[in-house]
Each structure stands twice: as C-alpha cells, then as structure tokens.
N, C-alpha and C positions, 0 to 999 in steps of 0.2 A: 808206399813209397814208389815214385814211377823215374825211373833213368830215362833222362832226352839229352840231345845234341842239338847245339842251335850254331849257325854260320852265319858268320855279318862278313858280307863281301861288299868293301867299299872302293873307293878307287884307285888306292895304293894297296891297303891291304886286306887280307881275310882272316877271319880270327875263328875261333873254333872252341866252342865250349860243351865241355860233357858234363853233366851234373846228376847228382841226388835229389829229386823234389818231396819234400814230406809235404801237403796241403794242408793237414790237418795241424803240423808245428809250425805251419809258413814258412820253413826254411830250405835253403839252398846247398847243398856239398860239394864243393866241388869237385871233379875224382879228376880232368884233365883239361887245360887251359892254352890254348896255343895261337900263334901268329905268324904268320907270313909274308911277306913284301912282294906281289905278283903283279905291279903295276900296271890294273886291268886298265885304265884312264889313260892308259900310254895314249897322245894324239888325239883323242877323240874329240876335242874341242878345235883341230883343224882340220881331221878329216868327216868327222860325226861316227865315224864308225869306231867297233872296237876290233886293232889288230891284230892280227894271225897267232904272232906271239906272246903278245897280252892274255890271248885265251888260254892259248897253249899251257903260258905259267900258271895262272888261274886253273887248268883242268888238273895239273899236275898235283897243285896243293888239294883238290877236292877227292883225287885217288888218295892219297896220304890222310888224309881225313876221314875218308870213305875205312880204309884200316882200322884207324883209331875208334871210330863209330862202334864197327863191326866187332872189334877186342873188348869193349867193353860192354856190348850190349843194352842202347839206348834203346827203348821200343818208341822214342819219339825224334824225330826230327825236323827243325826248321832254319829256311835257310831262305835270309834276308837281304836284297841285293840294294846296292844305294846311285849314288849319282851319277857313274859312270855309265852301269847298264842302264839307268831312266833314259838317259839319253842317246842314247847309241840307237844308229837307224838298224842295227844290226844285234839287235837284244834277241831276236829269235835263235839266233847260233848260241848265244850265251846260253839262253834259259835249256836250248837240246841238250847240251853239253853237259848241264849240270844235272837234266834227268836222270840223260843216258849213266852218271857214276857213280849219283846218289841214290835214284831211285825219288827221289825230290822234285819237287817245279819250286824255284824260285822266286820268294816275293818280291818283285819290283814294289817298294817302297815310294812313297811319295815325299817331298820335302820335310811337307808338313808332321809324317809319319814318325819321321827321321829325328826331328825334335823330337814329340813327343818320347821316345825312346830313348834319347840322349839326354832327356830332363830326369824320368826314372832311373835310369842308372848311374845317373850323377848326383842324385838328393838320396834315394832309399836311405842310405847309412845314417847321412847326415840327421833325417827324421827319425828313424827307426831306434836309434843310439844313441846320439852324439845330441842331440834336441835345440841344434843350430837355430837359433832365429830365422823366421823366413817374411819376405820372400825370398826366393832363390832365382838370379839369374847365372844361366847355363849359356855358357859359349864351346859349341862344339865344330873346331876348326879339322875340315874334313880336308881330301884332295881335291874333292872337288867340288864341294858345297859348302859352306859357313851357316849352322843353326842356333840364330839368339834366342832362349827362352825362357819365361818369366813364370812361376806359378810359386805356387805353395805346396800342396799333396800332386798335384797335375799341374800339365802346361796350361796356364792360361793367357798368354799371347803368345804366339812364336812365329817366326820367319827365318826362311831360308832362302840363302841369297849364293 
C-alpha cells in the first residue's frame, strides 16, 4: 500500500486529496479530502497575469496543505495546475512558489488533459459499480475553462473551450 497526495489547483479553487493506494486491490482510501476558495484566476483574463494576492491566497492553502501532507505521511505527491496558471504570462512565480512549499513542480496541464481527468473521475463509479450505460458525456464546468467529453472507459472526443 503506498500514501500519496495529489492537488488540483484550478482557478477558483484548490483541492487536496490524501489517500491509501492498494495496486494490487485497485482501490483507493481516503484518509483526508479538502478544498479551498483561493481565487488564483482573479483578473487574469484582463490582465494575463496572475495577482499578487491571488498567489498569496493560493501559497497560503499550499502551507496548509503542506501540513496535512507532512501529518500524514504521503511518500507521493502531485500537483496539478489547470487554466488559470496555463494562461498567465506569469506561471513562472506560480510554479516557484509552489516548489519553494511543497517541494513539488507543478503540472500545468493542458485543456485537453483537463478532460481527460474530468472524464475519469466522473465515470470510475458509474462503470466500476453502478454499470450505467455508456456512452458518457462529461461537462466539467471549471472557472476558467469548460471540458465536454464523450467516451466510454476513456475520453474519446473532448474539447475545452
């Protein structure tokens, strides 16, 4: 069984998941599940940059996070950045900031990625359990991106707009 931490920083908020992985049962435990409201997207679609205090709130949740991590002893962590930092001429101060607290480099994520992620985590159950008909289309209405996605076990069309 291996403990990881994974972070989706998107552009209202950041979430924060610790879990239990068993590979060998393919299951998931969760030990701690959290969210934050650090509106990193503040402006950045009029200035392109991302704000002083935007970061600010964003570093704050990642010290707090950085805790939780550290209390529970994840030997894995990833951390997932979405449309706000894609876009910002000023992602290199984001991704410092999140080194400098995690110890992490942040993935800027691509749109396309962004589905794909929002399709798995929206079907899993549905297939895994519940044996919902498919296909499945997945609307994942972000703050700063909208990803439509259609597949069945995987996305097989997606666009983010």
């Amino acid at each position: 069984m291996t403990r990881v931490a994974a972070i989706d920083c998107g552009t209202n908020s950041i979430r924060l998941l610790v879990a239990d992985v068993d590979p060998a049962a393919g299951t998931l435990t969760d030990l701690d599940r959290r969210m934050e409201i650090v509106r990193l997207g503040q402006g950045v679609d009029r200035t392109g940059r991302l704000a002083p205090e935007a970061l600010d709130r964003t570093f704050a949740a990642c010290r707090a996070y950085a805790k939780v991590i550290e209390k529970l002893g994840a030997e894995r962590v990833r951390f997932v950045a979405t449309s706000a930092s894609r876009d910002a001429e000023n992602r290199e101060e984001f991704v410092r900031g999140v080194v400098g607290i995690l110890g992490v480099e942040p993935e800027v994520i691509s749109g396309e990625e962004e589905a794909e992620f929002s399709f798995i985590g929206a079907t899993r159950e549905l297939t895994a359990r519940h044996a919902v008909p498919t296909p499945y289309l997945v609307l994942d209405i972000g703050g700063g991106s909208t990803e439509f996605v259609l597949g069945v076990e995987h996305a097989q069309a997606a666009r983010s707009v």
